[in-house]
C-alpha positions in Angstrom: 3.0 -16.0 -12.1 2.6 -14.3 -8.9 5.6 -13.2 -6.0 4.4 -12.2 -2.4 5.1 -9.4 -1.4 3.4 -7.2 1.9 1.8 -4.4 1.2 2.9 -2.8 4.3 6.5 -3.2 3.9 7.7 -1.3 0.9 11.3 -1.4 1.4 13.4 -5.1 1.1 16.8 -4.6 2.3 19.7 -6.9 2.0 22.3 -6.1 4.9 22.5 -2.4 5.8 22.2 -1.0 2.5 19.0 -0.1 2.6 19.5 2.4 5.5 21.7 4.7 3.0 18.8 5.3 0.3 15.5 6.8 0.3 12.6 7.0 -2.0 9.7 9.2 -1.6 6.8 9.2 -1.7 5.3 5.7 -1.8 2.2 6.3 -3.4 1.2 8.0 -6.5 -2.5 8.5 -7.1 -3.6 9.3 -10.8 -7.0 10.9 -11.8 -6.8 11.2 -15.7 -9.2 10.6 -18.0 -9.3 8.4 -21.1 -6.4 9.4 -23.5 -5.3 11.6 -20.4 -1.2 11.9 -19.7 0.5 13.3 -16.5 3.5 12.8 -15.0 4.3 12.8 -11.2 7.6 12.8 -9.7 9.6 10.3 -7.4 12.6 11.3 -5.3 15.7 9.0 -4.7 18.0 9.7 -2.4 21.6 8.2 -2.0 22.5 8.9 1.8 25.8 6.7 1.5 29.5 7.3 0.6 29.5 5.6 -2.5 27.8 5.9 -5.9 24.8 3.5 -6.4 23.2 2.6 -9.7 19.2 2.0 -9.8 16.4 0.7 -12.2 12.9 1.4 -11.9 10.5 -1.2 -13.4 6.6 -1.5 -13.2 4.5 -4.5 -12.4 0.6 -5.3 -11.5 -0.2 -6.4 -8.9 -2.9 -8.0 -6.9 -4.2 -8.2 -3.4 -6.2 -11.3 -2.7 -7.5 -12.5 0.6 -7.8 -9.8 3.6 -4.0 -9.1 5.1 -3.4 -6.5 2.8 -0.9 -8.4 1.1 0.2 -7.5 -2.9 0.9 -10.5 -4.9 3.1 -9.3 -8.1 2.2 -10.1 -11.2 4.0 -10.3 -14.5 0.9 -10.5 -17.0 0.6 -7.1 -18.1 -2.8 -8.0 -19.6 -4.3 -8.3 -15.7 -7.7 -6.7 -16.6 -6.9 -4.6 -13.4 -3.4 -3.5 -13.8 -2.1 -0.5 -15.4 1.5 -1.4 -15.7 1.6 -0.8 -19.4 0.6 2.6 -19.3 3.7 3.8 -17.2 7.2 4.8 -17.7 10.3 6.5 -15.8 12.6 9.1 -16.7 15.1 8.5 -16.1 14.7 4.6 -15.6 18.7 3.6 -15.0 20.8 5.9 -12.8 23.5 6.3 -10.8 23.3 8.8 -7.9 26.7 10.1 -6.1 26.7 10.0 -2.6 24.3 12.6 -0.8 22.8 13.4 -3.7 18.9 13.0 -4.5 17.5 12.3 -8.1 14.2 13.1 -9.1 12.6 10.6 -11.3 9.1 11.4 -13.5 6.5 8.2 -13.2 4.5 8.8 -16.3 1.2 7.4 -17.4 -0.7 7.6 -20.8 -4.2 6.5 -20.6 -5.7 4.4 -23.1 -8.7 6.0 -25.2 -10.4 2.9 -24.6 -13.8 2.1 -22.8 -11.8 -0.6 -21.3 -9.6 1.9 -19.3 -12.7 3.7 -17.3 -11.9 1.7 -14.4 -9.9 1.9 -11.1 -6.6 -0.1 -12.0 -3.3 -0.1 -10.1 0.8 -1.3 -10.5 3.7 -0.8 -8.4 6.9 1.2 -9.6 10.0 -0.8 -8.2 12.9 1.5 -7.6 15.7 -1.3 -7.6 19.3 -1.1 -6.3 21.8 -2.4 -8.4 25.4 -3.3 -8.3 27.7 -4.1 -11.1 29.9 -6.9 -11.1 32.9 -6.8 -13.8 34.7 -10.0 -15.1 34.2 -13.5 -14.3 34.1 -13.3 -10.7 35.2 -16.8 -10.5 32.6 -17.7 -13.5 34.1 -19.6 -16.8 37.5 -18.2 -18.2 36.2 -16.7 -21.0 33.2 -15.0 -19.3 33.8 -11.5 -19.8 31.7 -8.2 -19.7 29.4 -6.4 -17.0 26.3 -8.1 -14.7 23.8 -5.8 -13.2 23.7 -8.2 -9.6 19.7 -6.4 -8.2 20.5 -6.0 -4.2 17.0 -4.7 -3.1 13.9 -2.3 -4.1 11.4 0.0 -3.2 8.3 -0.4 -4.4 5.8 2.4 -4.6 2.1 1.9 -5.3 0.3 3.7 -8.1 -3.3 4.2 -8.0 -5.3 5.4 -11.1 -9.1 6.2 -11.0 -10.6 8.5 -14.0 -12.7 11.5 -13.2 -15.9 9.2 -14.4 -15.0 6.5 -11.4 -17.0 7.7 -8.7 -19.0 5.5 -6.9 -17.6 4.6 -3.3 -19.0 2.4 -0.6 -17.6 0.4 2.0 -19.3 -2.2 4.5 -18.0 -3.9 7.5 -18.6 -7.9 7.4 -17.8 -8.5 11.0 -16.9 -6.9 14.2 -16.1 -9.0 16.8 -14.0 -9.6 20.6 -11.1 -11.8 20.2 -9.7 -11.8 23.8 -11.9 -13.1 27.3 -13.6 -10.3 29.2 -10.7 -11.2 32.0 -8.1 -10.4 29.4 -5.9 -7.2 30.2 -5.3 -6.3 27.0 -9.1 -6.5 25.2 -8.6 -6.7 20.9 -11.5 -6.0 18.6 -11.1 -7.9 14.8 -13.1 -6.3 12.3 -13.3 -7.0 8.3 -13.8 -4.3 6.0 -15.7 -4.9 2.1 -15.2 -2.6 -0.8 -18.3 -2.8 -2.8 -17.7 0.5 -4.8 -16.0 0.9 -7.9 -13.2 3.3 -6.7 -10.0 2.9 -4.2 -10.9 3.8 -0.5 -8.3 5.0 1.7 -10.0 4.4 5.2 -9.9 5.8 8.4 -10.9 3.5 11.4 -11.8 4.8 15.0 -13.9 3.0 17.9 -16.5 5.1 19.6 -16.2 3.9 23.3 -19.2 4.5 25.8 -19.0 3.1 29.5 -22.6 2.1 30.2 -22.5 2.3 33.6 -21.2 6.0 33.4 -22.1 7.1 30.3 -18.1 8.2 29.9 -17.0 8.2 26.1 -13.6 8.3 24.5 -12.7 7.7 20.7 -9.5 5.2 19.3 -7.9 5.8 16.8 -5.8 2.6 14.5 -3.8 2.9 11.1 -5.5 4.4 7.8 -5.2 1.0 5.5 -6.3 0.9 1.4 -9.1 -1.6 0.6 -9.1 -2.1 -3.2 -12.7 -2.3 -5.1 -14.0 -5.6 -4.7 -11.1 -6.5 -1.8 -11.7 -7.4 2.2 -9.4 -6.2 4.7 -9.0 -7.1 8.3 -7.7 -4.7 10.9 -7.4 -4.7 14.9 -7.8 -2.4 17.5 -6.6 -2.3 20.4 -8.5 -1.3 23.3 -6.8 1.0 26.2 -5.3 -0.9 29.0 -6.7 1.7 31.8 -10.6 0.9 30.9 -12.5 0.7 33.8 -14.0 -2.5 34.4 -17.9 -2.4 33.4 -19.7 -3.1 30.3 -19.5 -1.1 27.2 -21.2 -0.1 24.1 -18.3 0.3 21.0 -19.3 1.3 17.7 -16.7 0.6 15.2 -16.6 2.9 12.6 -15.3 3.7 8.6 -14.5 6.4 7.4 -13.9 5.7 3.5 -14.0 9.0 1.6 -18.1 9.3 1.3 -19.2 13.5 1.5 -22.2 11.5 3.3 -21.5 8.1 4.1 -19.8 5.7 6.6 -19.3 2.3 7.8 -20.4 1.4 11.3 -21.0 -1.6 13.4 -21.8 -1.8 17.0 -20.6 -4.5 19.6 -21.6 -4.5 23.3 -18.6 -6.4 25.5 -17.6 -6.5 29.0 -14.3 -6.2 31.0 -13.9 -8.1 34.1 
């Protein structure tokens, strides 16, 4: 079974309580090797006025299509998930108000050749609220319900030392708006044909071929995960001159040598 979930968004709030908790980081990147264990920590913050209980639980996850989207998923046997190698301590807690807990994400790798691959889960940090009684239930309910409000979810990212292989291609690069357009935006999609996580950095190279001018743009860093697409945007300046240009999309993924490039001539009117 899978739940939707962005990528993007980490945090799901429920009313304003959100705003009076943080957790940091939200990423945890692993490098151990087979039979390997390490432990990273978490920090949760409680920036309200009253006590608040939380869980942490792990899931896989996936991240089909190109929107950098993650897809939960509760079969811990997903061949690239490593949800079962991960625990918390502690995993239930209550923080007092203005008071931080630091929580260790642990993982034990498998000694199996089956774990010498990139996998990935997300740790949700969930916010709980205890509900005593019935609460207009049956007369003779009785006892405590943990009621979940909203959670955090922090990605976790485990490649072994052996996992070193990157590359990264760019499928298309193309001009979605008229040459008339004030606002000019570039679609690109980007491939992960490696065998490890890329954390990219896009930029445009921008050269005005009537002048020879050039400036460079800059968008978000995204994650592409090995065998995943991801489409991006940029967004060209509103203050280009109008002529034609020459714009070479570029990749940085991570490579001591390599990057991703594509070039795409266009014209502003």
């Amino acid at each position: 079974m899978k739940i939707a979930y962005t990528l993007i968004c980490l945090l799901f709030p429920l009313g304003l309580a959100a705003q009076s908790v943080s957790v940091t980081p939200s990423r945890l990147y692993y490098k151990e090797s087979l039979g390997g264990y390490k432990g990273q920590k978490i920090r949760v913050t409680n920036n309200g006025s009253t006590p608040q209980t939380f869980q942490v639980t792990f899931n896989n996850f996936a991240s089909d299509g190109n929107k950098g989207k993650t897809q939960l998923i509760t079969d811990t046997e997903y061949e690239h998930g490593c949800s079962q190698w991960l625990s918390a301590s502690p995993a239930f807690f209550e923080i007092a108000p203005g008071v931080t807990q630091d929580v260790e994400i642990m993982m034990q790798v498998p000694n199996v050749p089956e774990a010498n691959n990139a996998r990935w889960a997300v740790a949700a940090v969930k916010l709980s609220k205890e509900k005593t009684g019935s609460g207009g239930g049956a007369e003779n309910e009785t006892g405590m319900q943990i009621l979940q409000t909203f959670q955090f979810l922090i990605h976790i990212f485990q490649t072994p030392p052996t996992v070193t292989y990157k590359e990264a291609s760019i499928v298309s690069f193309t001009q979605n708006t008229m040459a008339s357009d004030t606002l000019q935006i570039l679609s690109m999609e980007v491939e992960n044909s490696g065998e490890t996580i890329l954390d990219c950095a896009p930029y445009l190279d921008i050269v005005n071929l009537g002048t020879g001018d050039s400036q460079r743009v800059k968008t978000k860093a995204f994650t592409v995960l090995p065998g995943g697409k991801r489409a991006i945007k940029f967004h060209l300046p509103t203050d280009l001159p109008k002529a034609k240009y020459s714009i070479l999309g570029v990749i940085d993924y991570g490579s001591d040598s390599d990057l991703a490039g594509a070039e795409l001539n266009i014209e502003i009117k």
